[in-house]
N, C-alpha and C positions, 0 to 999 in steps of 0.2 A: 128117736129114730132119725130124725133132720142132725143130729151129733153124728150117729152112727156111720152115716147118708157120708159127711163132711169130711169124716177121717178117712173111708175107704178112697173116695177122689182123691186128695192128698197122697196116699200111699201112691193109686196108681200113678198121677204124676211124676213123683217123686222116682218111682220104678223105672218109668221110660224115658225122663231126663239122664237116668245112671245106665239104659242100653245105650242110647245117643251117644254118649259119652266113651263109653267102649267101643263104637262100632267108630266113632273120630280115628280113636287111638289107633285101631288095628290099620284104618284106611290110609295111616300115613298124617302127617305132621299137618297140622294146616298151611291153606296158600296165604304167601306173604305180600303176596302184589297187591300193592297200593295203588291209589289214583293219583293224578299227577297232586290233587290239591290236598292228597295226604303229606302231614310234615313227617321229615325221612331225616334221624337225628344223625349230625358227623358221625364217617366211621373212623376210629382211631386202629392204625398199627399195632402190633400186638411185640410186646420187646424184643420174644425170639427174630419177628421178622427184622428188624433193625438190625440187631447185632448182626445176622447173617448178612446183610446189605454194606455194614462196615467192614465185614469181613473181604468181602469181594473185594473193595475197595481199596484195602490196604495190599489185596494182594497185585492188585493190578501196577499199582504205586509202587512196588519192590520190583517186581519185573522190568516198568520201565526204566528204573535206574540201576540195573543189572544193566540192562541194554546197552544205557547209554555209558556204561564205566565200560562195559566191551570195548564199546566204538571208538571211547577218547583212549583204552591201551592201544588198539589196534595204531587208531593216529602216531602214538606218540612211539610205537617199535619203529614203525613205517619212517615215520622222522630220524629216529634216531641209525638207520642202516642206511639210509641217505648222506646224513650226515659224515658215516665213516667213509662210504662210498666216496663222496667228496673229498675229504679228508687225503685219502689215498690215492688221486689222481693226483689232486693238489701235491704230495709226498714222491710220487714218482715223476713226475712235472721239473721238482726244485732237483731231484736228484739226476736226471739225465739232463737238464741244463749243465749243473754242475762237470758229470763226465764230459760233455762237449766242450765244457772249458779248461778243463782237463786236456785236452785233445790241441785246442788252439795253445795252451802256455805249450804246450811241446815241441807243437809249429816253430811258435815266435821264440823259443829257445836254440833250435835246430837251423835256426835262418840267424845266427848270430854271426855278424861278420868277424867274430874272435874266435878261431876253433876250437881253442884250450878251455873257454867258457860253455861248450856246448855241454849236454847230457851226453856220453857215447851210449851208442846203438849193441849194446849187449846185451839184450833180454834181461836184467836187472827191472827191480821193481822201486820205481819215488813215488815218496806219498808227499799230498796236497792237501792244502786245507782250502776250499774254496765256500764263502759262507757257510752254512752248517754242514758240510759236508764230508767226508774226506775222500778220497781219491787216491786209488795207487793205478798209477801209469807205468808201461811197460812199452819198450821202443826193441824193436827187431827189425833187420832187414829182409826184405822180400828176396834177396840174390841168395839168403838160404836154402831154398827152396828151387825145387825142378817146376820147372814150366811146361805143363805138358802140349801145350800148342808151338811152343815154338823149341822145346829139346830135341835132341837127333835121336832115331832110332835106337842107336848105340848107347844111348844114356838111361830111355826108357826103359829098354830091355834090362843094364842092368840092376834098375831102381826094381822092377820088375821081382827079378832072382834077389834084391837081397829082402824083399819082404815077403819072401817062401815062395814065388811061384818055382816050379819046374823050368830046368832053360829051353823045351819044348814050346810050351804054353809062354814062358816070357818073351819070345820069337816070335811066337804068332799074336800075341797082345801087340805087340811094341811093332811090329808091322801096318796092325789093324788101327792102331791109334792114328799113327801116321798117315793112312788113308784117311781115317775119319778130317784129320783138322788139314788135308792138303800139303802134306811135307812136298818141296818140290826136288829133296834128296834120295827119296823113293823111285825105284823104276817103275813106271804110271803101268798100273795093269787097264787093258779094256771094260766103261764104264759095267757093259753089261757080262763082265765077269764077277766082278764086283757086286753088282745087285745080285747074280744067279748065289753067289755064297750066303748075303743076307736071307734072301726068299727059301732056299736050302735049308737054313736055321731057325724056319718058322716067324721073319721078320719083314713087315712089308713097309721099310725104309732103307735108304742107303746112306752111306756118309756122304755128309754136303761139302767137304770138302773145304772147309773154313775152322777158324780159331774157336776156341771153346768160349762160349758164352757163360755156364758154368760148371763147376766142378763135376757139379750130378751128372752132365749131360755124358759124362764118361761111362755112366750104366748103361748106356743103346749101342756102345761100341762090340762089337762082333764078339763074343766068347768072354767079355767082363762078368764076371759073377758078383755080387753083393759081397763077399768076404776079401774078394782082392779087393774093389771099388776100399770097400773099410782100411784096409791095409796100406793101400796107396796114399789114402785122402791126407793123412796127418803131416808128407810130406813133398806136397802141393801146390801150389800159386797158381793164379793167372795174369800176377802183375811182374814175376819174376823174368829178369834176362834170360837171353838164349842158352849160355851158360852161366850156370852158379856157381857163387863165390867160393873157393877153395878155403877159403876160412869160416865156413860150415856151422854153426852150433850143432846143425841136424846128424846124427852119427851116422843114421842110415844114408844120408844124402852125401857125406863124407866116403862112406863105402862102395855107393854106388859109383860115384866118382873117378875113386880108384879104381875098382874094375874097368870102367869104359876107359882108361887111360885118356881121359881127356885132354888136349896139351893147351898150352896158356895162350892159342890166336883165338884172336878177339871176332865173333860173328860180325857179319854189319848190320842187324838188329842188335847192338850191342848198347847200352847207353854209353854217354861217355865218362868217362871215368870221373869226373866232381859230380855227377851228379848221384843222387844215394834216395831209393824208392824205399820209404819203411812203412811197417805198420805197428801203428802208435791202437795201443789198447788201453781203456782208462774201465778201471771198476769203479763207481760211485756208491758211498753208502752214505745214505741221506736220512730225515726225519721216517719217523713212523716204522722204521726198521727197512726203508725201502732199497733196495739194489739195483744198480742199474749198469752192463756192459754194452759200450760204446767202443767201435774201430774202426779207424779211417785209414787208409791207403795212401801216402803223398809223396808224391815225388818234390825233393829238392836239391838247388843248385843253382850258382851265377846265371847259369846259361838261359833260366827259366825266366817269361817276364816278369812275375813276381819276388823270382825267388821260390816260389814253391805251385806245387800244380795237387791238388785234393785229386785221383781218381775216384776213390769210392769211401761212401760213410756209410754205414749201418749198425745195425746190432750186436754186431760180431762175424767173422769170418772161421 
């Protein structure tokens, strides 16, 4: 019996250690909290997480030297358009020096006390070789050319008719000029006839009654249109004499000539006969393929106290 007795204990124990054990199971994982004076072994990384960690890292690493190869092209475009930038002032710099000097050997050629040694004044082209440059200069007289501030009526009008206007409209041009710059060969109409025509024609100025400042300013003259202005301009001056020189290259200014039968007395705005106004034009082609058109205006002659007098230099005329 006391065997008997022994083994059923045994079972039951046995039975209700193996629900406890189930009833663990079902309830969830046991707790893992330790006390502090539990020992708590290293945890080690696990090599997926590693590798993902180098991964990051490499990529971060490529990015910023993508970046910084951006920044050193960008530097070095940025450098290098500067450079040409440079380059090309420097290039246009040596090249309009050069046509200036251009300009001055023409002077100091033209101011030669040997006449037979000078250049003549024929619209011909000399080329120059001025350090690396070369230079073609061209010399012309400004006495080719109509002066429309100081020409007579008689001459504008016909310059006028031979570059197509109507001899209507070449009358009333060639009138209205001559008010504009103050011809004192005009019979003077009253000022305020004069403005009444302007303000008539939708324009709220009048002629000042002075010399042309420049060529443009001939488009505010009474009834100029943009196509005569065009037409007129190419044979033009504002440094030429009162009359131009019958030895003409300009054929229109030749023609015009003849029509206004101009006869050979000499204005007294006339220069005097040694002295000779040209304009002297130099192209320059220089390094880097650069061009450069310079023209100055110069009066010369004995009578001057240099010898010669620069009225205007620029770009071109």
């Amino acid at each position: 019996m006391d065997d008997l007795s022994g083994r059923e204990t045994n079972c039951v124990v046995r039975g209700a250690t193996f629900i406890t054990r189930q009833l663990q199971r079902a309830s969830g994982p046991r707790s893992t909290k330790r006390t502090l004076g539990d020992s708590m072994p290293p945890r080690r990384s696990s090599p997926s997480v590693c590798r993902q960690n180098s991964g990051f890292a490499l990529i971060i690493v490529l990015w910023t030297l993508v970046l910084i190869a951006f920044i050193a092209a960008h530097l070095t475009a940025s450098g290098r358009t500067e450079i040409r930038i440079a380059g090309n002032l420097v290039a246009n710099a040596v090249t309009q020096a050069a046509a200036d000097g251009g300009i001055f050997e023409a002077v100091f050629n033209l101011s030669n006390p040997q006449p037979d040694e000078r250049w003549p004044v024929d619209g011909s082209v000399r080329e120059l070789v001025i350090g690396n440059s070369r230079v073609r200069v061209r010399l012309e007289d400004e006495a080719w050319w109509i002066n429309p501030s100081t020409a007579s009526p008689a001459l504008l009008e016909a310059l006028l008719r031979a570059t197509g206007s109507d001899p209507e409209t070449a009358r009333r041009l060639a009138i209205a000029i001559g008010e504009w710059v103050g011809d004192s060969s005009l019979v003077p109409r009253p000022q305020n006839l004069v403005l009444a025509d302007y303000q008539a024609a939708g324009l709220d100025y009048g002629p000042p009654g002075a010399a042309l400042e420049t060529l443009d300013e001939l488009g505010r003259v009474l009834g100029m249109t943009p196509a005569t202005l065009a037409a007129l301009r190419p044979h033009l001056t504002l440094f030429g004499p009162p009359q131009p020189s019958a030895a003409t290259a300009d054929p229109v200014v030749a023609a015009a000539l003849a029509e206004a039968s101009q006869g050979p007395a000499v204005s007294a705005d006339q220069p005097p006969p040694d002295v000779l106004t040209t304009r002297i034009t130099a192209i320059a082609f220089g390094p880097s393929n650069a061009r450069v058109t310079r023209s100055a205006i110069v009066r010369l002659g004995a009578a001057l106290p240099r010898g010669y007098e620069v009225i205007a230099w620029d770009n071109g005329f």
